[in-house]
Every structure is written in structure tokens, then in C-alpha cells.
C-alpha positions as CSV (number, residue, x, y, z in Angstrom):
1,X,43.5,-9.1,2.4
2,X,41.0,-10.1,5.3
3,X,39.1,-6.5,5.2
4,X,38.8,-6.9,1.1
5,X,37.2,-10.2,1.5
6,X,35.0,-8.9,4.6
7,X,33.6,-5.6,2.1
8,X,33.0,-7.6,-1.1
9,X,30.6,-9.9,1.5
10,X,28.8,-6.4,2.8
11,X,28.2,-5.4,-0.5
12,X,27.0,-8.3,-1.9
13,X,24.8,-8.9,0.9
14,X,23.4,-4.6,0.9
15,X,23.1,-5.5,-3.3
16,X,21.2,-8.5,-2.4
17,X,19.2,-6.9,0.3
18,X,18.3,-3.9,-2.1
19,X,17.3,-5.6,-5.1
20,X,14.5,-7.8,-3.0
21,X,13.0,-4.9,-0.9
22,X,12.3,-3.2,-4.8
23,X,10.2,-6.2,-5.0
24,X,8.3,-5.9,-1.5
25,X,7.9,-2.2,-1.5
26,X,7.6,-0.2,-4.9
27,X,8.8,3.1,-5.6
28,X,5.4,4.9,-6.7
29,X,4.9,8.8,-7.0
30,X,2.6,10.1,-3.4
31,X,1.5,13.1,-5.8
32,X,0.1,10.9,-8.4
33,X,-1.5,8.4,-6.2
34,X,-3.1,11.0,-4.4
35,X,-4.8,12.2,-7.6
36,X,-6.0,8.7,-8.0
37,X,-7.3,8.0,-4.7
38,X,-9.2,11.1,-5.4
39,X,-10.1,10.8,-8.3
40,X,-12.7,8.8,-10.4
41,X,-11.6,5.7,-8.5
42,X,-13.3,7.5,-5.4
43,X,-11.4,5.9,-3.0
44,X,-11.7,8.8,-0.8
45,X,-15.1,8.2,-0.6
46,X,-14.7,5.2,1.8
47,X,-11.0,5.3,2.6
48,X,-11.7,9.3,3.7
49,X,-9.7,12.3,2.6
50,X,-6.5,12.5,3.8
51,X,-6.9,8.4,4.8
52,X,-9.0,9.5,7.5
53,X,-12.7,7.1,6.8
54,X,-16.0,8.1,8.3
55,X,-17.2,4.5,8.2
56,X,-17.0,2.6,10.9
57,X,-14.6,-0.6,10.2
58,X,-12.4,0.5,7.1
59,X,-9.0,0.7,8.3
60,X,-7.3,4.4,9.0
61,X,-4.2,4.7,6.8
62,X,-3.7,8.3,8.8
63,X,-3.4,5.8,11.7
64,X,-1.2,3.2,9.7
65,X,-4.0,0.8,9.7
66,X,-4.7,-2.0,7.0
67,X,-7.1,-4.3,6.3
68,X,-7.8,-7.7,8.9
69,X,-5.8,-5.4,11.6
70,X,-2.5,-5.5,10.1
71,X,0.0,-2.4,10.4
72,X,0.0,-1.2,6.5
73,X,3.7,-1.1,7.5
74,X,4.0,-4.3,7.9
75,X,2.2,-5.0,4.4
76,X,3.9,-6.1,0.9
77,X,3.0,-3.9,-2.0
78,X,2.4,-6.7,-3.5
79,X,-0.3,-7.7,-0.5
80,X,-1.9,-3.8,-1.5
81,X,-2.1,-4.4,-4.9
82,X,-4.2,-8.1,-4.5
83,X,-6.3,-5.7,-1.8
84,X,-6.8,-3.5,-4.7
85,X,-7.5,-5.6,-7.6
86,X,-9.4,-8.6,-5.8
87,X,-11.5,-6.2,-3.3
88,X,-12.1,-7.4,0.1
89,X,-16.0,-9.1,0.3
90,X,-15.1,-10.8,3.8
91,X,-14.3,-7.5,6.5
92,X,-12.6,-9.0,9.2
93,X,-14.9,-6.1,11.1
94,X,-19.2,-6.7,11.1
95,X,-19.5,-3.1,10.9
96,X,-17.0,-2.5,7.8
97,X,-18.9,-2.8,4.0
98,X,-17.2,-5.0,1.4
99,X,-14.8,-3.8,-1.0
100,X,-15.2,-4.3,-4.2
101,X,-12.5,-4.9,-6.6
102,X,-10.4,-1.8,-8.0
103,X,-13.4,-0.3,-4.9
104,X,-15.8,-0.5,-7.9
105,X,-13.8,1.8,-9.5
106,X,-11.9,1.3,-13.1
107,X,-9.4,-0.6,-13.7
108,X,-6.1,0.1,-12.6
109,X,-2.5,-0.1,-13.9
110,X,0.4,-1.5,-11.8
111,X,2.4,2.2,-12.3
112,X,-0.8,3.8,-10.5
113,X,-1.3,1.0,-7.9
114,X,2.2,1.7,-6.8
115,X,1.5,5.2,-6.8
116,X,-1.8,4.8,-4.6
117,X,0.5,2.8,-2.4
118,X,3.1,5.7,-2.0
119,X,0.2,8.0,-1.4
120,X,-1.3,6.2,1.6
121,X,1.7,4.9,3.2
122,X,2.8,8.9,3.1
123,X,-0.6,9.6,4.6
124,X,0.6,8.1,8.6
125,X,0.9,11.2,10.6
């Protein structure tokens, strides 16, 4: 009876687990965000292709980097997606230009915000 007791606890507590990391990191599409991030959004254009920028100061997501020097690892999708829509006017590096938000771009839905997420997060070599 003591093993039954002991497995209902470590699947409750994987259930548990599971349903809050949905929450922290979402389930997006890397093929769709990639056509986002290069697309009309232009995010490429300062983030680099392949998440490799030319300008000095914007973080390398081919190197894992995120904004203020934070492992993008180490960041909530929900932290991305306030990057995204709120821009970033304040670079924690001089040399780094301001985001704006959605990067000046249009606007964005949640479903492609994941999916730009998924993209760059694939992108760490």
C-alpha cells in the first residue's frame, strides 16, 4: 500500500510540474518563427540572420545571449514576449540602439510571439 501512496505523490507532483512550465516556456513552431523573424518584422535586420547581429551590443541568440546579460535560457517566455511588445529604449550596453516595440515592426500575435521564441531559442549552436 506504501508504493501506491508514494506513485500517486510522483504523479501528482510531474502533473503539477508540467502544467506550470507550459506557462514559463510555450510550445511555438521554430519554422514559423523563423519566417517571422525574417520577415516584414525585420528582426533579422538587428538581431542578424541565423541570430548572429552585426551590431555591436544586441545580444547573440547563436550564443544564447538575451537582453541586460541574461542567458535567453534562463528567460520566461513570458519575459520574451514583454521584450517584444514593450521594446527595450534603455540597452543595458552604450553601444547597443534601442528597441522599439514589436522592433518597429507590426504588431504581433501571441501564437507568433511564441513561435519567434521557438525560433531563437533553436538558433544556440
Amino acid at each position: 500500500m506504501g508504493y501506491l501512496k508514494i506513485f500517486c505523490m510522483l504523479i501528482s507532483t510531474a502533473l503539477v510540474f508540467a502544467l506550470s512550465a507550459k506557462n514559463v516556456f510555450a510550445a511555438g513552431n521554430p519554422a514559423e518563427g523563423k519566417k517571422i523573424y525574417m520577415g516584414t518584422n525585420n528582426c533579422h535586420v538587428c538581431h542578424g540572420i541565423d541570430g548572429k547581429p552585426v551590431i555591436p551590443g544586441i545580444p547573440s541568440f547563436a550564443k544564447g545571449e538575451s537582453a541586460g546579460g541574461k542567458k535567453l535560457a534562463d528567460r520566461k517566455d513570458t519575459d520574451l514576449k514583454k521584450s517584444i511588445t514593450e521594446g527595450n529604449m534603455k540597452p543595458s550596453i552604450p553601444t547597443a540602439p534601442p528597441m522599439l516595440p514589436y522592433g518597429g515592426g507590426s504588431k504581433l500575435t501571441d501564437q507568433q510571439m511564441d513561435d519567434i521564441i521557438a525560433y531563437i531559442r533553436s538558433l544556440k549552436k
